[in-house]
C-alpha positions as CSV (number, residue, x, y, z in Angstrom):
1,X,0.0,0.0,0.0
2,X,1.3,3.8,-0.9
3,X,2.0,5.8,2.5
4,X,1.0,8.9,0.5
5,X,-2.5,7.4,-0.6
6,X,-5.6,8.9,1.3
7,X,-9.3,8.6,0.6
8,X,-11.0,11.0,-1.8
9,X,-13.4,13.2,0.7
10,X,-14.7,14.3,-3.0
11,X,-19.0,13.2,-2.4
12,X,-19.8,10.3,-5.6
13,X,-20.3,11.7,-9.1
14,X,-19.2,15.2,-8.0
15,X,-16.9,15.9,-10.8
16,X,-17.8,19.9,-11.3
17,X,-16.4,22.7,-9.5
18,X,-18.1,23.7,-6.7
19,X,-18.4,27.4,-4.8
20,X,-18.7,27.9,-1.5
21,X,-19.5,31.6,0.0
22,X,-17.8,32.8,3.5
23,X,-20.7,34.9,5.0
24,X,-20.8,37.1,8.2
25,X,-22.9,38.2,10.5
26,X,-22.8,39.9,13.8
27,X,-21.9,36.6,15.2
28,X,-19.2,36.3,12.9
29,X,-17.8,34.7,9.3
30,X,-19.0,30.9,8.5
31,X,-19.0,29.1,5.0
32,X,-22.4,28.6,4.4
33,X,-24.0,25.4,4.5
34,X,-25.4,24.3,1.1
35,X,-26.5,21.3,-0.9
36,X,-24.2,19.6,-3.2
37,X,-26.5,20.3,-6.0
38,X,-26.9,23.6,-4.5
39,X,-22.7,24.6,-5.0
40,X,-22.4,25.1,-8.8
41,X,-21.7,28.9,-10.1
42,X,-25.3,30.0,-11.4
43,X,-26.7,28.7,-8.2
44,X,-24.8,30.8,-5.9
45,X,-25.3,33.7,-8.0
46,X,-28.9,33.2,-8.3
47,X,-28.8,33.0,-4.3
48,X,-26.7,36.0,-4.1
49,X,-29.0,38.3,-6.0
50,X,-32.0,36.7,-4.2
51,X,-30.7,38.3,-1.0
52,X,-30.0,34.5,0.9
53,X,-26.4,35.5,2.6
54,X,-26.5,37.8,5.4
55,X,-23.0,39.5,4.5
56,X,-21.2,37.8,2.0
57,X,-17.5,38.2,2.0
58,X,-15.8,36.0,-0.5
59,X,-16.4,33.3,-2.7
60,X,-14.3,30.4,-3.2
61,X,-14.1,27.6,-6.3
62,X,-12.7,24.6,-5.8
63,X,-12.5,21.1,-7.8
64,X,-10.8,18.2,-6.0
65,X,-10.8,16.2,-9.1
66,X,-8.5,18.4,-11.1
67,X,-6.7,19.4,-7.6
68,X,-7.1,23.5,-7.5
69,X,-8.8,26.1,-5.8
70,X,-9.3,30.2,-5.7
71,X,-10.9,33.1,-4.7
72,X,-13.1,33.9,-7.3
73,X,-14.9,36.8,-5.6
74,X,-14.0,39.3,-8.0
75,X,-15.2,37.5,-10.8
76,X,-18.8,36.9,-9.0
77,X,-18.9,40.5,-8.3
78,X,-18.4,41.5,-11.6
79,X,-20.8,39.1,-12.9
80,X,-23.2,40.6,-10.7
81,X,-22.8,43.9,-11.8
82,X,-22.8,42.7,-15.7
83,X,-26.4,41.3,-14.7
84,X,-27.3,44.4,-13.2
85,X,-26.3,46.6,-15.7
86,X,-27.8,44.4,-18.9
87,X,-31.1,44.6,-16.7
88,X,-31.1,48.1,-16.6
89,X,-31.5,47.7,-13.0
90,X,-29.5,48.9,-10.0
91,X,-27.5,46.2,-8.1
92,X,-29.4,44.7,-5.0
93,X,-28.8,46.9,-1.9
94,X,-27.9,44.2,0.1
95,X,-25.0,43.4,-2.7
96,X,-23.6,47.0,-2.7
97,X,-21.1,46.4,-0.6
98,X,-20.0,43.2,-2.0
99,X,-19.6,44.3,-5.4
100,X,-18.1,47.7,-4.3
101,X,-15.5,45.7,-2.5
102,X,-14.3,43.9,-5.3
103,X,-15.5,45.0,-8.2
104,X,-12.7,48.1,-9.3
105,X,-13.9,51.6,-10.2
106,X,-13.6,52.6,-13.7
107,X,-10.6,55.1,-14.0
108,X,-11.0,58.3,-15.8
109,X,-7.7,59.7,-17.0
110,X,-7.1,63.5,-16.7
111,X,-6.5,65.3,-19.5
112,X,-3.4,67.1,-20.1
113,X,-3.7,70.8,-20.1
114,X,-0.9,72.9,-21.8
């Protein structure tokens, strides 16, 4: 037997990458509890801009099959405002923050006067 082998904690058939959101409230950060089928990346945004986190701070992909992981926060973000902004709409308040956190300001350059 290999001394380096250990048993896959990866759930049956779970092949996909799966996000998990880090979400406070005033008793403090926790990754949320969700359902396997519940951890894919148009779930969590639909849950996001259905107002189901409290505070969320970060989201995090991961796929133990491939064997990598990240902070893909900004990405979400800015997915979130691209919704918002094809809806015509203005981003949920209880997103504000969120997306404002990560989600960089467009930078106007000065002009050069002579």
């Amino acid at each position: 037997m290999r001394s380096d082998w250990s048993p896959s904690v990866v759930p049956a058939g779970v092949h996909d990458t799966v996000y998990l959101v880090v979400d406070c409230s005033s008793s403090g950060c926790v990754w949320r509890e969700a359902d396997i089928a519940g951890t894919d990346l148009e779930t969590v945004i639909k849950d996001l801009l259905a107002g189901e986190y409290s505070d969320p701070l970060c989201v995090i992909a991961f796929n133990a099959t491939e064997n990598w992981s990240r902070d893909v926060t900004a990405d979400i973000a800015r997915e979130i405002q691209e919704r918002s902004d094809l809806a015509y709409e203005d981003i949920p308040s209880w997103l504000e923050d969120f997306v404002h956190r990560h989600v960089s300001p467009e930078v106007q350059l000065p002009l050069r006067l002579r």
